[in-house]
C-alpha positions as CSV (number, residue, x, y, z in Angstrom):
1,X,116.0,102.7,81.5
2,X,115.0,99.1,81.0
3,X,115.5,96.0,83.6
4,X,114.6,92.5,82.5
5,X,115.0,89.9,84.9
6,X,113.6,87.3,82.3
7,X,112.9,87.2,78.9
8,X,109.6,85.6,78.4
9,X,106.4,85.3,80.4
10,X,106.6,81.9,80.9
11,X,110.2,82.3,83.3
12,X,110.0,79.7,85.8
13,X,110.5,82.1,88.9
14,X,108.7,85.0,87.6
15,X,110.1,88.7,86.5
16,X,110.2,92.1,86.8
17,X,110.1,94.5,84.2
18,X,110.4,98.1,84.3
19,X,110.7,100.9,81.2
20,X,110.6,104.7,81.2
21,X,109.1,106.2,77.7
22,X,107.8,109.6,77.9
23,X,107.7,110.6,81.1
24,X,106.2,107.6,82.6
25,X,107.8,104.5,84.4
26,X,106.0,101.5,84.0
27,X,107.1,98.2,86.0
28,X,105.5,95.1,85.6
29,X,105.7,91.8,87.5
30,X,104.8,88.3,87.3
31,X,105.1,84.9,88.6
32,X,103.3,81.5,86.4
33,X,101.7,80.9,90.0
34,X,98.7,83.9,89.9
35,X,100.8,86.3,90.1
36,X,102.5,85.0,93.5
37,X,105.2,87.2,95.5
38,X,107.8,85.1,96.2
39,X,111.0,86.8,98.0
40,X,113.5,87.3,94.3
41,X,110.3,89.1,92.9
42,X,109.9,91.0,96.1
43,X,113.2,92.4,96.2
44,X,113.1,93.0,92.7
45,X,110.3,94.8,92.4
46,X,110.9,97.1,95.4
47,X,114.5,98.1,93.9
48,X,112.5,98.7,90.3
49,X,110.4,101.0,92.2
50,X,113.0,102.8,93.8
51,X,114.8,103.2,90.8
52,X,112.0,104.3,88.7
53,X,111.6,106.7,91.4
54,X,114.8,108.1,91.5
55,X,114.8,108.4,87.8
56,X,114.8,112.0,86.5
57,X,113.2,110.9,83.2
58,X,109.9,109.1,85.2
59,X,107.6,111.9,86.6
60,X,104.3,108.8,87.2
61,X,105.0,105.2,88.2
62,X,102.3,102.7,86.5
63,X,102.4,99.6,88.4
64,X,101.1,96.4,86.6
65,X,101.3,92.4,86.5
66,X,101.4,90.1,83.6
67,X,99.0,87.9,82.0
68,X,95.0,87.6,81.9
69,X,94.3,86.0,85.2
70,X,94.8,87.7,88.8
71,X,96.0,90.7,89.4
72,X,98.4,89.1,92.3
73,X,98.1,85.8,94.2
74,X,99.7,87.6,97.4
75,X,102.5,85.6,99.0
76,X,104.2,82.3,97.5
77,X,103.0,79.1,99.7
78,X,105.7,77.8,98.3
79,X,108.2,79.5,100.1
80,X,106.5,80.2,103.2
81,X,106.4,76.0,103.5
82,X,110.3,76.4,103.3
83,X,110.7,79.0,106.2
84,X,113.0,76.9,109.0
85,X,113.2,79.6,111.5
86,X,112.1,83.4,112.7
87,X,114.7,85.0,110.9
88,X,114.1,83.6,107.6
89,X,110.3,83.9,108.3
90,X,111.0,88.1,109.2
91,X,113.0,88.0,106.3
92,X,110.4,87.0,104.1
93,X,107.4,89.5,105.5
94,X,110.1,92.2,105.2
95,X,110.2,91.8,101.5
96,X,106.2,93.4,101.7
97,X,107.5,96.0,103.7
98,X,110.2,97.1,101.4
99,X,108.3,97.1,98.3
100,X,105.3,99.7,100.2
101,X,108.1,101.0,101.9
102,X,109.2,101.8,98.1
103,X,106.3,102.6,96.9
104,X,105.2,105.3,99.6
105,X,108.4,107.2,99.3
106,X,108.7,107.5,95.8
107,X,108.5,110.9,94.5
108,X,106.0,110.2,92.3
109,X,102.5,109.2,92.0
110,X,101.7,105.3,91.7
111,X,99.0,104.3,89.7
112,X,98.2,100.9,90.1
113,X,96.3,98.5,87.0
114,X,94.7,96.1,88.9
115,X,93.2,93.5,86.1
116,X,92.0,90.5,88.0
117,X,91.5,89.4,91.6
118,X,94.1,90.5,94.5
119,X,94.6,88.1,97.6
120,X,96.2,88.9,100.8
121,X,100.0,91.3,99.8
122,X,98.3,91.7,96.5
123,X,95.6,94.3,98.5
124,X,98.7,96.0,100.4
125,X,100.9,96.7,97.0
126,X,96.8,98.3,95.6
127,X,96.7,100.7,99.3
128,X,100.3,101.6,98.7
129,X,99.8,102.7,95.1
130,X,98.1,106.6,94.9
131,X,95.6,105.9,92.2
132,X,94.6,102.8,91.5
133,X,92.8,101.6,88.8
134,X,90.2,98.2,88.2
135,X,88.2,96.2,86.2
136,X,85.0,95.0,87.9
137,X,86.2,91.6,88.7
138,X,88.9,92.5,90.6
139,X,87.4,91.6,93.8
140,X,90.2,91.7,96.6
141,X,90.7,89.8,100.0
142,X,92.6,89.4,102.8
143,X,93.8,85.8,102.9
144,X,96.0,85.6,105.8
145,X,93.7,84.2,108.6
146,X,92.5,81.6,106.9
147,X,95.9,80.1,106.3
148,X,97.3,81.0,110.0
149,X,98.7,84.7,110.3
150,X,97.5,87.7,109.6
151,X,97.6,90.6,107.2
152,X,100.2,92.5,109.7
153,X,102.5,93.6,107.3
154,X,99.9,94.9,105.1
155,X,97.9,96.5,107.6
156,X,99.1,99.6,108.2
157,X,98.8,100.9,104.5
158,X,95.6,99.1,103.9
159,X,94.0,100.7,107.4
160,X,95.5,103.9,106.2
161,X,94.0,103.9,102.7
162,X,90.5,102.3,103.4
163,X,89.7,103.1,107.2
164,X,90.1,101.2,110.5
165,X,86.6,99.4,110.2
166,X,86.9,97.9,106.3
167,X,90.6,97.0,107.2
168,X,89.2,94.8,110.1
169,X,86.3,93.3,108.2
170,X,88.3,92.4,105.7
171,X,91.2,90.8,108.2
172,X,88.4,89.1,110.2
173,X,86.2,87.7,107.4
174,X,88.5,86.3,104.7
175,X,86.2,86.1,101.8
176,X,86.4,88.0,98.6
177,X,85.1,91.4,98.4
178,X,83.8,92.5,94.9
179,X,85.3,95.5,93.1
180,X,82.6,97.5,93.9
181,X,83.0,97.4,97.2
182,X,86.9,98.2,97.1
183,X,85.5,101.2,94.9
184,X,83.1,102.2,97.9
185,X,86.0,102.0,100.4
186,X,88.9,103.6,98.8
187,X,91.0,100.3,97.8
188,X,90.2,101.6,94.1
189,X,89.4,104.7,92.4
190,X,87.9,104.2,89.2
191,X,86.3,100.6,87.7
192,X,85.9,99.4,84.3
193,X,83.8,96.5,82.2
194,X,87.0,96.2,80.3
195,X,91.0,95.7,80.6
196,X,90.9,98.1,77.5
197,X,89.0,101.1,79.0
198,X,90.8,100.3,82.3
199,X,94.2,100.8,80.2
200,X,92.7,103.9,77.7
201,X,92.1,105.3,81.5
202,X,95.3,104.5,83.1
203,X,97.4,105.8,79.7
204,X,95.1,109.1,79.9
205,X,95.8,110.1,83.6
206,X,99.6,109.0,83.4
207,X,100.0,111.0,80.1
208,X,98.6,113.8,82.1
209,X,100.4,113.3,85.1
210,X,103.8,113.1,83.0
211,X,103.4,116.4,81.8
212,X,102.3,117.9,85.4
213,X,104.3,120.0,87.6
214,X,106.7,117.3,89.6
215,X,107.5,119.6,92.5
216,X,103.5,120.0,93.0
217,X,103.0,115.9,93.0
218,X,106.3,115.3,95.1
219,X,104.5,117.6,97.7
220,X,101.2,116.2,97.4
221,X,102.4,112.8,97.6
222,X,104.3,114.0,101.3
223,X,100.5,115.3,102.4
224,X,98.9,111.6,101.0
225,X,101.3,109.7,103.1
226,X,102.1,112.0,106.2
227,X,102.5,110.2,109.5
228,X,104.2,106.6,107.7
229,X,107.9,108.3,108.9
230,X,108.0,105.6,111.7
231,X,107.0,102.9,109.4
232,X,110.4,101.2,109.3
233,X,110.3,99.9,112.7
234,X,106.6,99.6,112.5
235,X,106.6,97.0,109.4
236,X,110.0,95.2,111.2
237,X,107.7,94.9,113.7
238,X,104.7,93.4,112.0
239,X,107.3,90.9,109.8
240,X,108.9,89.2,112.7
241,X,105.1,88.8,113.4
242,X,103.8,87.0,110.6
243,X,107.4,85.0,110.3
244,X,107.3,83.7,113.8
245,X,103.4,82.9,113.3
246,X,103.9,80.8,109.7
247,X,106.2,78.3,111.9
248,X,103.5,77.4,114.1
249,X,101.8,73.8,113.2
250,X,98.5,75.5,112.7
251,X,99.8,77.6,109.9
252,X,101.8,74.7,108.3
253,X,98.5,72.7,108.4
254,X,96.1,75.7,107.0
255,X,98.6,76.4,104.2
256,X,98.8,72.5,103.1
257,X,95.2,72.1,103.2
258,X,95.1,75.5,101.1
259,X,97.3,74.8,98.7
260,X,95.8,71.0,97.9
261,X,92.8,72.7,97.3
């Protein structure tokens, strides 16, 4: 199974990719701005995960992004400038719930490559993966804050994966956290001097988990992720949040000055 949604790296409104090869799915996304999230990639990223999940051939998930620079830029400024009203703004947020709504309810592990820096989403699609995997400049933040909102879509999974008290330092002090620090908190697994050990790792433990008993992971992944069942209304919740707070003039003002930076 192979979905395109463009054919070269350099598509205008970015892609998703995914491809099942010997027992592993691999889906890969990117966007010429960082890595950015805007909603076309959001939706098509969580339906590639679902699929992938629900793919009889896949028994491990590797999630990735394209290029050499950061791992994601979190949400597109771009279209959060364009939201008009609450619904749209909802609308948007809800495309980060779906996709670790996705990823949490796969049937399959997630493994997550993580090769450069992660802002704001970016750190909830690394909590919602199983394993994740990093080189040591991947340091992570949580941008939302400092541009007017807040990371309430992303912060169940994140609070869930790293803790209560990391979740809120990293929510009330937007700065970058190295990779070291993600390692020491949960947010990443393993860490790497190099994108090729990081990728002989990920390859290794995918290879593994391709041939490993799929009822066993299916079950273990029900134990990792016990107590998200209500998460539907939860995350609904948290994106009508965010998408009334990014229509406020403090939040149109914070993203400009961002974004001219």
């Amino acid at each position: 199974m192979t979905k395109d949604a463009a054919s070269s790296s350099s598509a205008p409104n970015g892609y998703v990719r995914s491809d099942v090869s010997n027992g592993i799915g691999r889906i890969e996304f990117f966007h010429p701005k960082s890595n950015a999230l805007p909603s076309a990639v959001l939706r098509d990223l969580a339906a590639a995960v679902t699929a992938v999940g629900a793919d009889p051939a896949a028994r491990v998930i590797v999630l990735q992004s394209g290029g050499t620079g950061p791992f994601c830029a979190g949400a597109s400024f771009d279209e959060l400038t364009a939201i008009n009203n609450a619904e749209q703004g909802q609308e948007f947020f809800s495309g980060f719930a779906r996709v670790i709504l996705a990823m949490i309810r796969a049937p399959k592990f997630v493994i997550s490559r993580v090769h450069g820096k992660a802002a704001g989403g970016a750190v909830g699609l690394i909590a919602a993966s199983d394993f994740s995997m990093a080189v040591t400049t991947a340091s992570a933040k949580l941008s939302e804050l400092a541009v007017g909102i807040g990371p309430f879509v992303v912060g169940p999974v994140i609070e869930k994966k790293i803790g209560l008290a990391a979740f809120g330092a990293m929510a009330v002090d937007a700065d970058w956290r190295d990779a070291a620090w993600g390692e020491r908190h949960g947010l990443y697994a393993k860490l790497f001097d190099e994108v090729a050990a990081m990728d002989h790792a990920v390859d290794a433990l995918a290879g593994t988990l391709a041939s490993s008993n799929p009822e066993a992971m299916a079950m273990l992944k029900r134990v990792f992720w016990a107590g998200t069942e209500s998460w539907d209304q939860l995350l609904a919740e948290r994106a009508a949040m965010s998408g009334t707070l990014v229509l406020s003039e403090f939040t149109r003002n914070a993203i400009g000055a961002f974004k001219s930076r």
